[in-house]
KOLKE-439033 format. One record per residue (C-alpha): residue number from 1; residue in one letter; x, y, z negated. Coordinates in nm, 2 decimals. Example, Ala and Ser with C-alpha at 12.3 -4.5 7.8 and 13.67 -1.06 7.14 Angstrom:
resi_resn_u_v_w
1_A_1.23_-0.45_-0.78 $
2_S_1.37_-0.11_-0.71 $
END
This chain:
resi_resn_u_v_w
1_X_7.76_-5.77_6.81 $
2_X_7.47_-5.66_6.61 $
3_X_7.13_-5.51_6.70 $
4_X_7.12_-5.16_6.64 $
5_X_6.81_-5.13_6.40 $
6_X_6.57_-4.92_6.61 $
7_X_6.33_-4.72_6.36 $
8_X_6.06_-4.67_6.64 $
9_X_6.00_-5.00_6.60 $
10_X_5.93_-5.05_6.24 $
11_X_5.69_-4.69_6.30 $
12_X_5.33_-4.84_6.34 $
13_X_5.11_-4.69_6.60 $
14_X_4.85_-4.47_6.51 $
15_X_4.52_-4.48_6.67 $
16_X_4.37_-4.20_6.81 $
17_X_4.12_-4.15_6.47 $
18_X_4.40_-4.12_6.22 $
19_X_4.61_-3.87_6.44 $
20_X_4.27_-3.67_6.42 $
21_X_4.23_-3.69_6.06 $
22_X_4.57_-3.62_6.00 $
23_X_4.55_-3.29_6.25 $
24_X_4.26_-3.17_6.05 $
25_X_4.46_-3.18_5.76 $
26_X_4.72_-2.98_5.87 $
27_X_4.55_-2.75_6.09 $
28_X_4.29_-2.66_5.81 $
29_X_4.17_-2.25_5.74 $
30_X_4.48_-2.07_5.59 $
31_X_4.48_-1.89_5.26 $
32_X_4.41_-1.53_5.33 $
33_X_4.13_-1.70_5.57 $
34_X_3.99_-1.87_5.27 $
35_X_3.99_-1.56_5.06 $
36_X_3.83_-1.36_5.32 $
37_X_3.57_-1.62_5.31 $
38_X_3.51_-1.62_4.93 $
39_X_3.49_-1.25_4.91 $
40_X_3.43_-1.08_5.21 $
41_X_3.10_-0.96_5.09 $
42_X_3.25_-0.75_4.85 $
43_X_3.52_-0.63_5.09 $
44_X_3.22_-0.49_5.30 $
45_X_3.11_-0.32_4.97 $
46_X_3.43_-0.19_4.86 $
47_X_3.49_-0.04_5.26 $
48_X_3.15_0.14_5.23 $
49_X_3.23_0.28_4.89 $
50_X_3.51_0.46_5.00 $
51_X_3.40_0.60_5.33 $
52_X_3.10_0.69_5.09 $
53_X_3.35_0.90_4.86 $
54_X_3.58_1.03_5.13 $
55_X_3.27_1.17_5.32 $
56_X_3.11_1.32_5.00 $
57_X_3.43_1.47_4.93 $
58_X_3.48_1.66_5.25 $
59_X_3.12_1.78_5.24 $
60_X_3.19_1.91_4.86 $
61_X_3.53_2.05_4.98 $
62_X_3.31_2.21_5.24 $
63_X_3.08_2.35_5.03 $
64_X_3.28_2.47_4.78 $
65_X_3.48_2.68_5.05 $
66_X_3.15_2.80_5.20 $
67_X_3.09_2.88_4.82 $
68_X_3.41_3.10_4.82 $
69_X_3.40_3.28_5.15 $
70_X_3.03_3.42_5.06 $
71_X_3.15_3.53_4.72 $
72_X_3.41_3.72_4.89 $
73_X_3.20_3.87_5.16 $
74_X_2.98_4.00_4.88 $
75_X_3.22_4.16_4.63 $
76_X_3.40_4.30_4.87 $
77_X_3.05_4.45_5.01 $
78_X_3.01_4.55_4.64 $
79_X_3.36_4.70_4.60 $
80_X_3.29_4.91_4.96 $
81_X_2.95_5.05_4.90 $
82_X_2.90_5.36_5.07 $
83_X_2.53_5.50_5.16 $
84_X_2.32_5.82_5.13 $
85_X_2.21_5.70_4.83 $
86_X_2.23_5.89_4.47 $
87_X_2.53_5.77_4.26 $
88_X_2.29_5.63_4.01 $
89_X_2.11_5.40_4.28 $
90_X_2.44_5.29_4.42 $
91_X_2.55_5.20_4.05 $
92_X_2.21_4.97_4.02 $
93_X_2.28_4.80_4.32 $
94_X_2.70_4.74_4.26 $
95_X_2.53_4.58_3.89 $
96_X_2.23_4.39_4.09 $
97_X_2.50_4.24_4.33 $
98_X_2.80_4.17_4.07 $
99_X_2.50_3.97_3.86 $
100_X_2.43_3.77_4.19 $
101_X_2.78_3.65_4.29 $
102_X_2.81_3.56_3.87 $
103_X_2.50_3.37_3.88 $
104_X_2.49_3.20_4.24 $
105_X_2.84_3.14_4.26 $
106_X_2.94_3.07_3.97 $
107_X_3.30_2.87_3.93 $
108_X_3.50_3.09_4.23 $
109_X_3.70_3.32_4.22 $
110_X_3.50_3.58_4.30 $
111_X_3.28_3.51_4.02 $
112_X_3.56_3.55_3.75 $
113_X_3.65_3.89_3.92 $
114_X_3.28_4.00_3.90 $
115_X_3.26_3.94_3.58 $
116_X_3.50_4.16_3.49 $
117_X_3.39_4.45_3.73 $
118_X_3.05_4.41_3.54 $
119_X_3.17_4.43_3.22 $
120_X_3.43_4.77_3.34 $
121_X_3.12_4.93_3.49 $
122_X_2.88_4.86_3.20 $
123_X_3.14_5.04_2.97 $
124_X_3.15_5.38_3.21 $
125_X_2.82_5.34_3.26 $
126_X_2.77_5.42_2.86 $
127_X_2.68_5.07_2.77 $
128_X_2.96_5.00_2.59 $
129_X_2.87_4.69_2.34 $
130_X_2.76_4.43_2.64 $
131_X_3.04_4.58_2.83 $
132_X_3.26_4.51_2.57 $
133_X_3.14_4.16_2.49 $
134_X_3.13_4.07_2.86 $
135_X_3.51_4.19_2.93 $
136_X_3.59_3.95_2.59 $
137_X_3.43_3.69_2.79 $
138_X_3.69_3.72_3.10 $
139_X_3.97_3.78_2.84 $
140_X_3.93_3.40_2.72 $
141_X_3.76_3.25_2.96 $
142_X_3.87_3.37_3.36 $
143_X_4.05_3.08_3.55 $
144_X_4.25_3.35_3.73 $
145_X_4.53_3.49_3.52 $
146_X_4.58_3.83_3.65 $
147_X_4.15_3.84_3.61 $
148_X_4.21_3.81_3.23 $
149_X_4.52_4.02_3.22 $
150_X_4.33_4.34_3.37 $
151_X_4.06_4.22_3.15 $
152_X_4.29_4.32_2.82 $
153_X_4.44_4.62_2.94 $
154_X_4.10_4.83_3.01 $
155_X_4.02_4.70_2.65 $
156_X_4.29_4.81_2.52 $
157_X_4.34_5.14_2.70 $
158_X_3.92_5.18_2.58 $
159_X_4.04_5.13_2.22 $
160_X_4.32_5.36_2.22 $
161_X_4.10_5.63_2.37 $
162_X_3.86_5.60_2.13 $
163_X_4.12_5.58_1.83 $
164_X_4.09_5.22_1.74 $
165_X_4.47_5.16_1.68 $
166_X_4.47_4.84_1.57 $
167_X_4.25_4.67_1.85 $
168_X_4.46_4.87_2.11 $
169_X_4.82_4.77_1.96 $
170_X_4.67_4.41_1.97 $
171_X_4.61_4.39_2.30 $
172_X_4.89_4.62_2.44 $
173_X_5.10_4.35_2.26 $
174_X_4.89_4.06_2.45 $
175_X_4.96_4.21_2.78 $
176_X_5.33_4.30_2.69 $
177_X_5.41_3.94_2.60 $
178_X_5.25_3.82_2.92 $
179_X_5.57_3.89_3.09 $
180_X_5.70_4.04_3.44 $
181_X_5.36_4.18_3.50 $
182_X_5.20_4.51_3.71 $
183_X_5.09_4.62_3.36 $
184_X_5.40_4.54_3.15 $
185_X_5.57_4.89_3.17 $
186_X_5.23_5.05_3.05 $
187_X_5.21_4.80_2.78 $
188_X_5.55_4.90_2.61 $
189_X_5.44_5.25_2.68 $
190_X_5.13_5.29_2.50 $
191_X_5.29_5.08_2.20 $
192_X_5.53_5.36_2.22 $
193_X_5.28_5.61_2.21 $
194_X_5.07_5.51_1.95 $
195_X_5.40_5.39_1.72 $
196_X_5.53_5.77_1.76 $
197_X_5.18_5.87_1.64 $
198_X_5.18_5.68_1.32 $
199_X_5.55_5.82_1.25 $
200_X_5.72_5.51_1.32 $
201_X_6.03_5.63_1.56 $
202_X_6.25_5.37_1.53 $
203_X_6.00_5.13_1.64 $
204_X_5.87_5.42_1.94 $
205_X_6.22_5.40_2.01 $
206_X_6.23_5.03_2.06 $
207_X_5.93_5.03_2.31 $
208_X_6.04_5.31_2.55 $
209_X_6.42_5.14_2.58 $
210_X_6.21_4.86_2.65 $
211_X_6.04_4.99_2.95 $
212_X_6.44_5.05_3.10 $
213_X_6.60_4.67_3.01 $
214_X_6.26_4.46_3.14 $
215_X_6.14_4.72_3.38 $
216_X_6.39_4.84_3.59 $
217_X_6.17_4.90_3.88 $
218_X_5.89_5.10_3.70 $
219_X_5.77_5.44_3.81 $
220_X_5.69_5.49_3.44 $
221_X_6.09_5.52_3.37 $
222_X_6.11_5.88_3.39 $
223_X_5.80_5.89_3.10 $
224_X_6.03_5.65_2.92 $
225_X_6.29_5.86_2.94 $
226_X_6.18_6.20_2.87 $
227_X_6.00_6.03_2.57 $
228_X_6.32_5.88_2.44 $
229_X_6.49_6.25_2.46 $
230_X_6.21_6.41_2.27 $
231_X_6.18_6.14_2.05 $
232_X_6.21_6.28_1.67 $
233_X_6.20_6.62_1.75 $
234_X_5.96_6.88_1.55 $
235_X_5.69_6.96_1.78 $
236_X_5.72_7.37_1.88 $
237_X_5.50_7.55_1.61 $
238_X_5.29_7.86_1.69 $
239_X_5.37_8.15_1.50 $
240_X_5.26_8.51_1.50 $
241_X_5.45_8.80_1.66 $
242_X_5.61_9.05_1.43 $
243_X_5.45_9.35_1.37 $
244_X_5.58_9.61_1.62 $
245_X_5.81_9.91_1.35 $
246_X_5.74_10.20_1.42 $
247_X_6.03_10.33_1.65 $
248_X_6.23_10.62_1.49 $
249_X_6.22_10.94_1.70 $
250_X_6.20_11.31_1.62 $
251_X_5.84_11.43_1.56 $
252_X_5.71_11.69_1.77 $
253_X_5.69_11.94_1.48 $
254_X_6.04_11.89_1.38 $
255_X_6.20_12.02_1.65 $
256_X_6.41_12.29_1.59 $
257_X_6.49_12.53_1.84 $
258_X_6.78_12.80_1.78 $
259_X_6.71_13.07_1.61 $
260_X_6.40_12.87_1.40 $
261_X_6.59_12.68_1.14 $
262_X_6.88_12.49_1.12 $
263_X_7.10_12.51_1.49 $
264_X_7.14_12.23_1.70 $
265_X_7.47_12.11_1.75 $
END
C-alpha cells in the first residue's frame, strides 16, 4: 500500500529569525494609523479651528442678544416716559434717546423701530423735510416688515392731509397690495375717499366693496357701508328761507261794527 504523502514534511522549518521578520510584516501600523501619522498635525489645527469658531460664535450670539435686550429696555423707556418735566423737554429727551438706540445699536430690531418713531416725531414736531426723508429711509430699508408697512401709512395719511393726492394714493396703494394687514381696511378706505373726491364713483365704489370681500373682520365696515349708500348722491345744499308773506287778516281800521258801514253777517 502506498505512503500517504505527508505535506508537513515537505514544509521546511523556519528558524526563529524568519518567523520574526515575517510577523513584522504582517503585524505592521494599519492604514488609518499611518494617516494619522502623516497628518495629525493638521488634525490638531483643524480641531482648534473649530472650537475657535464655535466659541466665537456663542460669544457673538451672546452679544448680539445682549445687543437686543438693551435696545428693548430703552425704547420701551422711550415709549413710557413720564416725569414732571415740560412737554417740550420730554420731547428732547424721547429724540436724544431714539438717536442713541439708532446709533449704538444699530442692526436690532429696536433700531429699525426707532428709526421710524424718529422720523413720526420729527414730522409733529414741525420738522417735516428730515422727518419725511428719515420715514423714506424705514420705507425701503427696515428688516422688519410691519416697521416699513407703518412707515408708509403715516406717509401716506401725512400726504393726504396735506392734499398731495398723488403721493397719498401711491402709498395707500403700497400698503393695500401688502395683503391681510392691520392697515389694509384703511388703505381701501382712504383710496375710496380721495377717488370720491376727484369724482370718480365707480372706482370709490370699487374700494369700499373692497373693504367687505377682503375684510370681513374690519371695524371700518360700517364706514364702508354708509359710504357705499351715500355714494353718488348730491351733497344737501344750503338755501335761504322764504320770505315770511304777510298773513292776510282784517286790519284794525276795517272793522265794521253794525250800524257803521256795511253789517256783518
Amino acid at each position: 500500500m502506498a505512503r500517504k504523502h505527508d505535506k508537513r514534511q515537505e514544509m521546511p522549518e523556519l528558524t526563529p529569525e524568519e518567523m520574526k521578520a515575517i510577523g513584522e510584516i504582517e503585524l505592521g501600523p494599519s492604514r488609518h494609523e499611518q494617516f494619522l501619522n502623516a497628518h495629525y498635525k493638521k488634525l490638531i489645527v483643524a480641531t482648534l479651528a473649530v472650537m475657535l469658531l464655535l466659541a466665537a460664535a456663542i460669544v457673538y450670539a451672546t452679544y448680539r442678544m445682549r445687543q437686543e435686550t438693551d435696545a428693548s429696555g430703552l425704547l420701551v423707556q422711550t415709549l413710557g416716559v413720564v416725569g414732571t418735566s415740560s412737554a417740550e423737554e420730554n420731547e428732547n429727551a424721547d429724540l436724544t434717546t431714539l438717536e442713541r438706540i439708532i446709533r449704538e445699536y444699530s442692526g436690532t430690531h429696536a433700531a429699525g423701530t426707532a428709526q421710524l418713531l424718529r422720523g413720526m416725531r420729527l414730522v409733529e414736531g414741525g420738522e417735516e423735510k428730515r422727518g419725511l426723508e428719515t420715514l423714506q429711509q424705514v420705507a425701503m430699508g427696515a428688516k422688519e416688515p410691519f416697521v416699513r408697512l407703518r412707515a408708509q401709512v403715516f406717509m401716506a395719511g401725512h400726504y393726504m392731509r396735506g392734499g398731495e393726492k398723488e403721493k397719498a394714493v401711491e402709498l395707500w396703494q403700497t400698503v393695500s397690495r401688502a395683503g391681510d394687514t392691520p392697515y389694509q381696511a384703511l388703505a381701501l378706505l382712504s383710496l375710496g375717499d380721495l377717488a370720491q373726491k376727484s369724482g370718480d364713483v365707480q372706482s370709490a365704489r370699487t374700494y369700499y366693496t373692497q373693504i367687505t370681500e377682503r375684510c370681513p373682520a374690519s371695524p371700518l365696515q360700517g364706514a364702508a357701508q354708509q359710504r357705499l349708500l351715500i355714494l353718488g348722491v348730491d351733497a344737501p345744499k344750503t338755501v335761504s328761507p322764504p320770505e315770511q308773506q304777510k298773513k292776510d287778516g282784517p286790519d284794525k281800521d276795517d272793522l265794521l261794527f253794525p250800524g257803521a258801514g256795511s253789517p256783518l253777517n
